[in-house]
C-alpha positions, 0 to 999 in steps of 0.5 A, a space after each residue: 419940814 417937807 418930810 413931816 408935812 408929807 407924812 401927815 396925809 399917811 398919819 392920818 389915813 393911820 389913825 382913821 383906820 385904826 380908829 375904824 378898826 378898833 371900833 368894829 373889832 369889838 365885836 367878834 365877827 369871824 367866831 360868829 360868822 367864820 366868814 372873811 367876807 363878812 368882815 369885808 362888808 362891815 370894813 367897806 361900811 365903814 369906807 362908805 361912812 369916810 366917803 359920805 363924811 368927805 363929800 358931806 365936808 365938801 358941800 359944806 365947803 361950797 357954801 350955806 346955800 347946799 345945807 339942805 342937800 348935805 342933810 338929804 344925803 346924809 339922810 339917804 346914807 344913813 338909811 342905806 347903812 341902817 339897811 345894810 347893816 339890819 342886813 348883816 345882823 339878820 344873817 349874824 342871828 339867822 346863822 346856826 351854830 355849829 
């Protein structure tokens, strides 16, 4: 039972990254961009949207009372990943190609 309620942890970073990566893999950055860095600015997006869902779950943990806080950061990310990403797909499309 200690071995099973110790692999849980590692099953479920597993799981989300395979989830993360299946769901921007889609898209075929590296033939547009031929960048690795690209590829590690999308994989670090998605980092930050783990961490805000984290500290957004922790807020809500603490009580009612911090909702209006956790709609403000969440709010704040959003439009800091919207900028970022407008960033990436500026650079996507201003690309010539070869």
């Amino acid at each position: 039972m200690q071995q099973s309620f110790s692999a849980l942890p590692k099953l479920f970073i597993q799981t989300f990254a395979k989830l993360i990566l299946g769901h921007f893999c889609w898209f075929p950055v590296k033939r547009v961009v031929g960048s690795p860095l690209t590829v590690l600015v999308i994989l670090l997006l998605a980092g930050l949207i783990l961490v805000g869902l984290v500290f957004a779950g922790l807020f809500l943990a603490v009580g009612a009372g911090v909702i209006f806080i956790n709609i403000l950061i969440l709010l704040i990310m959003l439009i800091v990943l919207f900028a970022i990403e407008g960033c990436i797909m500026n650079c996507i499309a201003l690309k010539p190609f070869t």
